[in-house]
C-alpha positions as CSV (number, residue, x, y, z in Angstrom):
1,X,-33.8,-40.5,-149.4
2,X,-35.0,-37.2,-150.9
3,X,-32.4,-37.5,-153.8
4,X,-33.5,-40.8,-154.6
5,X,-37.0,-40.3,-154.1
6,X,-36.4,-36.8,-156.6
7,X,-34.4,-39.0,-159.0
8,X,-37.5,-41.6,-159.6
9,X,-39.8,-38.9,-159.3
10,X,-38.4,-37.7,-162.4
11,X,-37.4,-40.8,-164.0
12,X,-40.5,-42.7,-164.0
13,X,-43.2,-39.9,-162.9
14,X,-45.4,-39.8,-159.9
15,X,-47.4,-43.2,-159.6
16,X,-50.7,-41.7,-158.9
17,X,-51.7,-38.6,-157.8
18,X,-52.4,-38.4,-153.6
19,X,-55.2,-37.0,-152.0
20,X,-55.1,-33.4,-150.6
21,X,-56.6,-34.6,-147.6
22,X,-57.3,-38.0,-145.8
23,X,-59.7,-37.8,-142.9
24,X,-58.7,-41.1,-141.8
25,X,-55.0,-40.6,-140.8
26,X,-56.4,-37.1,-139.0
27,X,-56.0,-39.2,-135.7
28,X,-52.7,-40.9,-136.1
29,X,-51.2,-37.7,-137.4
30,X,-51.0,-36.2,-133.8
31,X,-49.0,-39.1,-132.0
32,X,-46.8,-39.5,-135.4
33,X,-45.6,-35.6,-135.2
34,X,-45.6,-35.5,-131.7
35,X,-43.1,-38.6,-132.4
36,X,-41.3,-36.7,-135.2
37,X,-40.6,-33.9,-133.5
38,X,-38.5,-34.8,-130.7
39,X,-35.3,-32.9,-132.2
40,X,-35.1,-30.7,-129.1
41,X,-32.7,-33.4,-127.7
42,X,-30.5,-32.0,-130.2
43,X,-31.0,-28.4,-128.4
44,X,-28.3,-28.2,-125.7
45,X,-25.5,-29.3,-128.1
46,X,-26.6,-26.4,-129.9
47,X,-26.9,-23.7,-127.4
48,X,-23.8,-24.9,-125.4
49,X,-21.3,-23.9,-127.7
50,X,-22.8,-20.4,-128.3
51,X,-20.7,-17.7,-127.0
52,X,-23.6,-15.3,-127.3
53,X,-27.3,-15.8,-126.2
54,X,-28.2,-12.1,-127.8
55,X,-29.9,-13.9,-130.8
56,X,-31.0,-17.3,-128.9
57,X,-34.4,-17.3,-130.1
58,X,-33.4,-16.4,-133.6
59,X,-31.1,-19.4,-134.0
60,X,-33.6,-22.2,-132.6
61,X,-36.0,-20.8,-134.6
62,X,-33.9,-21.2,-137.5
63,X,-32.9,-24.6,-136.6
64,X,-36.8,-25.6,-136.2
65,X,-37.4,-23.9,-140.0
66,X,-34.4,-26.5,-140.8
67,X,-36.1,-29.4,-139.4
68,X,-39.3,-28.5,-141.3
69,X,-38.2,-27.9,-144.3
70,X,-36.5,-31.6,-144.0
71,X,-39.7,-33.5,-142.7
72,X,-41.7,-31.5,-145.5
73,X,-39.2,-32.5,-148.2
74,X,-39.5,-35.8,-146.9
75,X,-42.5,-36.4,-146.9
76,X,-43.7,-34.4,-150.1
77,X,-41.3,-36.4,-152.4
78,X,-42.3,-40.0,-150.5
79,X,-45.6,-39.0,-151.1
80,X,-45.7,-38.3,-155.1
81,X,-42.7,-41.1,-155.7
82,X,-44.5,-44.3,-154.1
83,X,-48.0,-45.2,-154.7
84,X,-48.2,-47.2,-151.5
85,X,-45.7,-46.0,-148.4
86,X,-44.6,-48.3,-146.2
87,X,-44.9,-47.2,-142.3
88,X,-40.9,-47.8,-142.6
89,X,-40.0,-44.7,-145.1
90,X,-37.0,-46.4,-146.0
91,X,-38.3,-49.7,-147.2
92,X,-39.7,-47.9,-150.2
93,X,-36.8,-48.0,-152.1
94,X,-35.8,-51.1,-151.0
95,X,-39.4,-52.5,-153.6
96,X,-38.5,-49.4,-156.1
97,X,-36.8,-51.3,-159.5
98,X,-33.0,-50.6,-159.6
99,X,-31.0,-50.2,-162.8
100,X,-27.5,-50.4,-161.2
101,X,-25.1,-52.1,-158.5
102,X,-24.4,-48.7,-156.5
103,X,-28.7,-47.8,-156.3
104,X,-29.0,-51.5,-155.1
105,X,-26.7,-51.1,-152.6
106,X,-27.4,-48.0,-150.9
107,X,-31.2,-49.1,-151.5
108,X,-30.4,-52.1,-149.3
109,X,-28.3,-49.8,-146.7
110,X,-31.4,-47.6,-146.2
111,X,-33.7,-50.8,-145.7
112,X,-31.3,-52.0,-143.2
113,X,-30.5,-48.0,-141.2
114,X,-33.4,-48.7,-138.9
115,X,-31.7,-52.0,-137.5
116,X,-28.3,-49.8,-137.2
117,X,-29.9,-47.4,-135.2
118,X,-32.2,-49.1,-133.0
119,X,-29.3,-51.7,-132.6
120,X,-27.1,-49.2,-130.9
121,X,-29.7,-47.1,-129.5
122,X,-31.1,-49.8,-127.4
123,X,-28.7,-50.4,-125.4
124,X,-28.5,-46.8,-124.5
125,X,-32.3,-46.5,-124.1
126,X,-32.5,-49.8,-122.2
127,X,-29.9,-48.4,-119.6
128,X,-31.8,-45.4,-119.4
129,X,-34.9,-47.0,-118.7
130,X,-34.0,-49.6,-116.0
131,X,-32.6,-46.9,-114.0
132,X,-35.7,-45.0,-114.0
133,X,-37.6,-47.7,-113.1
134,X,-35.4,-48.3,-110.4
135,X,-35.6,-45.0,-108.9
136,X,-39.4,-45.5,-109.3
137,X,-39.2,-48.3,-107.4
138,X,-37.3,-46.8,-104.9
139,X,-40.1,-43.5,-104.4
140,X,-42.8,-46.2,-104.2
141,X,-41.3,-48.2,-102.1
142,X,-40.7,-44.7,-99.8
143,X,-44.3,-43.8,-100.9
144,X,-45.9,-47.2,-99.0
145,X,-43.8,-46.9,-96.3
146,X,-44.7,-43.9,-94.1
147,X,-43.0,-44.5,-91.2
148,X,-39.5,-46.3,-92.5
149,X,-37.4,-44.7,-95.7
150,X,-35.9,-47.1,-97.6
151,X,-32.2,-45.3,-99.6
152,X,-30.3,-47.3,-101.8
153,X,-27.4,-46.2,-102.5
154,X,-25.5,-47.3,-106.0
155,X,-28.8,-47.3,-108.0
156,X,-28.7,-43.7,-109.1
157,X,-28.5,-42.6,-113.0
158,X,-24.4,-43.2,-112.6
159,X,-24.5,-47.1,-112.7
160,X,-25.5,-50.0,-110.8
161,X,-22.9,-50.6,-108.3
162,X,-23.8,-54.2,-106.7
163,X,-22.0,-53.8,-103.6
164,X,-23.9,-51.1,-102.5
165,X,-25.2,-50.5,-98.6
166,X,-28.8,-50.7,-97.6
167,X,-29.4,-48.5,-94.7
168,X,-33.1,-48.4,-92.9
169,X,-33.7,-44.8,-91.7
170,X,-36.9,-44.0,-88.9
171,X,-38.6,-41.7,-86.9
172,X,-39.2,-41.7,-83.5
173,X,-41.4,-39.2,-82.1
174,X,-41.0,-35.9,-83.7
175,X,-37.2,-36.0,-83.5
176,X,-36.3,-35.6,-87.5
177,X,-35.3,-38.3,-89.6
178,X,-31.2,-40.0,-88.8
179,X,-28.8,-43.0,-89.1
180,X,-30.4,-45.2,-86.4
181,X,-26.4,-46.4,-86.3
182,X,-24.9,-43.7,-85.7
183,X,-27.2,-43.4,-82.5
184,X,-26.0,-44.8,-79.1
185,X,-29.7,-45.8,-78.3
186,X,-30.5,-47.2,-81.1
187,X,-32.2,-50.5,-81.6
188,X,-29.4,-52.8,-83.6
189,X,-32.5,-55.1,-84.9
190,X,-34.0,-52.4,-87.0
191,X,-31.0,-51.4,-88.6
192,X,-30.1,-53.0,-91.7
193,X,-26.6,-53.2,-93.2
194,X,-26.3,-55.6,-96.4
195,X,-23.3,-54.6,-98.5
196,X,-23.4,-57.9,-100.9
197,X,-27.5,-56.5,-101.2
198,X,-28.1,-59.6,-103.2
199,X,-32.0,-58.1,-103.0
200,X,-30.3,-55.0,-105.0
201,X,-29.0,-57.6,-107.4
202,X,-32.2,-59.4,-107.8
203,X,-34.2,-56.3,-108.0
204,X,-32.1,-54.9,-111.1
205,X,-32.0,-58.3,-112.4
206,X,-35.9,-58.3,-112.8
207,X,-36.2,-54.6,-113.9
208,X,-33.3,-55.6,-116.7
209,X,-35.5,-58.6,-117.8
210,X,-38.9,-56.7,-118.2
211,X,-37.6,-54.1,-120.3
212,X,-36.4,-56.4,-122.6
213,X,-38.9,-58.8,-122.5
214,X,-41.4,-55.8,-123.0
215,X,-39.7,-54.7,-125.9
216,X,-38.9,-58.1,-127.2
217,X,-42.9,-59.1,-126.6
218,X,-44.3,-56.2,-128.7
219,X,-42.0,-56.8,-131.1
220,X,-43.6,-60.6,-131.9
221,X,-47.0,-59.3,-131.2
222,X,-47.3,-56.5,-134.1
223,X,-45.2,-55.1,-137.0
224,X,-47.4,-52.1,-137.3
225,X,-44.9,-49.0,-137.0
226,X,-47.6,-46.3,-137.2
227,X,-49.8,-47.8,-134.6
228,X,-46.8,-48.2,-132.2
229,X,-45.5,-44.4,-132.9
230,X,-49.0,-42.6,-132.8
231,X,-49.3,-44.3,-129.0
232,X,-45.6,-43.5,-128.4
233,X,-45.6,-40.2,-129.6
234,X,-49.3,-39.3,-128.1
235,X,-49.1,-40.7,-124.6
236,X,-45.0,-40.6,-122.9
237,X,-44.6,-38.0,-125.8
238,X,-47.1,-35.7,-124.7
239,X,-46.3,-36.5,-121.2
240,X,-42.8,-35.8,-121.3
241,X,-43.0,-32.8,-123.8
242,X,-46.1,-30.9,-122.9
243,X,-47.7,-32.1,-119.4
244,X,-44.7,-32.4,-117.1
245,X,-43.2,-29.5,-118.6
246,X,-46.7,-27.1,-118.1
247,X,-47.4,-28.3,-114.8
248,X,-43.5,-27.6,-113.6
249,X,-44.2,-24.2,-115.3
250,X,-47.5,-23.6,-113.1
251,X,-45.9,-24.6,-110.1
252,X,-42.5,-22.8,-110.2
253,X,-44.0,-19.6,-111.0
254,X,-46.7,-19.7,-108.0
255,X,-43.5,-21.5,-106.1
256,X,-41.3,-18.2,-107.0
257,X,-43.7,-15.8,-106.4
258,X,-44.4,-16.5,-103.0
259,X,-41.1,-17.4,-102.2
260,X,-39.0,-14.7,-104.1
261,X,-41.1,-12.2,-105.0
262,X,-38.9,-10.6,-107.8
263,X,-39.8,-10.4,-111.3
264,X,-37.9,-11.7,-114.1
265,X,-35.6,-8.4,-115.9
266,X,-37.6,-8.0,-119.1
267,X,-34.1,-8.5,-120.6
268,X,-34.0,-12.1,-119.8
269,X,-37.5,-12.8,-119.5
270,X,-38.9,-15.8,-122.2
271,X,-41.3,-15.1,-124.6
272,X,-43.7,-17.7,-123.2
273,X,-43.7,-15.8,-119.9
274,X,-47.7,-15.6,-119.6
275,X,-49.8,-17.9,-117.4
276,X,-51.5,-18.6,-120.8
277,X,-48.9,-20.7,-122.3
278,X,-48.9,-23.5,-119.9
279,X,-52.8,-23.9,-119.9
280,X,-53.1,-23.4,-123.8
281,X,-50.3,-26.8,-123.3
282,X,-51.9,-28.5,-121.5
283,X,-55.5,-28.4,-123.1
284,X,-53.3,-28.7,-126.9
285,X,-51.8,-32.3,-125.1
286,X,-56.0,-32.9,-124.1
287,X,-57.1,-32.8,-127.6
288,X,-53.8,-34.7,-129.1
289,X,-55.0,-37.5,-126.6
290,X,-58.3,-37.4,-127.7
291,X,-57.3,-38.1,-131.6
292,X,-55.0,-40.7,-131.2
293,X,-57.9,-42.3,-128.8
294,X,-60.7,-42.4,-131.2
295,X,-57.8,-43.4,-133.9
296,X,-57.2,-46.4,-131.6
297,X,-61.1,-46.7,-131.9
298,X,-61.5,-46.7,-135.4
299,X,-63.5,-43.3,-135.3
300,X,-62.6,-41.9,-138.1
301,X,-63.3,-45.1,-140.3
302,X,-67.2,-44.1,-140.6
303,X,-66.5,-40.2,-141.3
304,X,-67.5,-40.7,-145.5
């Protein structure tokens, strides 16, 4: 996309000359980077193969450089080839005129990469989600119940295993929590055994059909890409990049301190070692909130 977006650049000249700055897209911005930036999934394939962690730091920040330069390439080229961008970069070229058979074709490929990768992404990412939601389930379920625990076995990350066993666990008294079977005065009522679980069954049969029907649903009701990556990207993006990982930051440390004692050798000690870092995240993920909310809110539509 950069070469092509180069080649019309020079064959036909930039369309009209963009605006150093656009107040209006300050909000969306956030959740969109946020979005964009989620290459550290691509981190432990790169730090597993490395014989030496000497120059660690060094090499991510290298690959990060990469990734920038990439996204500003990107996005500097779309942005002086195409007069209007679509929220689907690739769809550009898919309206750009065409002299031959081979730009027509990989025009048309590039229109059509979005359905390739979301087509076998899904299914992974579907997966993925109805076992979290099933383990959520699970810790409410535990949650509301204070005096039984409910384990399910079979409904872990590993797969869905439909013959799994339901088992009731108890306390009595302060004696700690056991197998009420495996207990010779145990009550036989309260102890559960179900090894078709056809309430497992049905359970991951509805949890299957709201994902999909969640997905499918947002899909009929809006088109807008932008909209539906600035709330991805700001909300479970900042939740799962910057929150949860600040607050298990806060918590290990005071959790280590008391417990262990020891400090960290300055040898292997991170960079973002200060109890700074962690609040600096978490009031960052505040404001990238904020923007994205008064986005949603058409804010920024009455700033001149």
């Amino acid at each position: 996309m950069i070469v092509l977006a180069c080649m019309q650049l020079a064959r036909e000249g930039s369309p009209s000359m963009p605006k150093m700055f656009n107040i209006h897209g300050f909000g969306s911005l956030f959740g969109t980077t946020v979005y964009a930036f989620m290459c550290h999934h691509s981190l432990p394939s790169i730090v597993t193969p490395m014989k030496s962690k000497r120059h660690i730091f060094i090499y991510l920040a290298m690959v990060y450089v990469l990734v920038l330069i990439f996204y500003l390439a990107l996005a500097i080229t779309g942005t002086f080839s195409f007069s209007h961008i679509f929220d689907v970069y690739s769809l550009n070229f898919l309206h750009s005129k065409t002299d031959t058979l081979h730009e027509l074709l990989v025009n048309n490929f590039l229109a059509l990469f979005p359905v390739f990768t979301l087509s076998s992404n899904y299914p992974i990412v579907a997966c993925t989600l109805i076992n979290n939601l099933t383990v959520q389930v699970d810790l409410i379920s535990e949650l509301f119940f204070s005096d039984t625990k409910m384990q399910v076995l079979g409904s872990s990350a590993m797969g869905f295993n439909p013959h799994y066993l339901l088992k009731l666990y108890t306390r009595k008294g302060n004696d700690p929590a056991c197998l009420l079977e495996d207990r010779p005065d145990s009550d036989p009522e309260i102890v559960v055994v179900d090894t078709i679980s056809k309430i497992g069954q049905w359970r991951h049969y509805a949890i299957a059909l709201v994902v999909i029907a969640s997905a499918t649903l947002i899909a009929f009701c809006t088109d807008n890409v932008l909209m539906l990556t600035s709330i991805t990207g700001s909300y479970p993006g900042v939740g799962v990049q910057y929150i949860i990982p600040s607050i298990i930051a806060i918590y290990g440390r005071r959790f280590s301190t008391l417990n262990i004692g020891a400090e960290v050798p300055r040898a292997v000690r991170s960079p973002f070692s200060s109890s700074l870092w962690p609040i600096a995240m978490l009031i960052w993920s505040a404001f990238i909130v904020l923007m994205v909310i008064l986005e949603s809110c058409h804010a920024f539509t009455y700033l001149p």
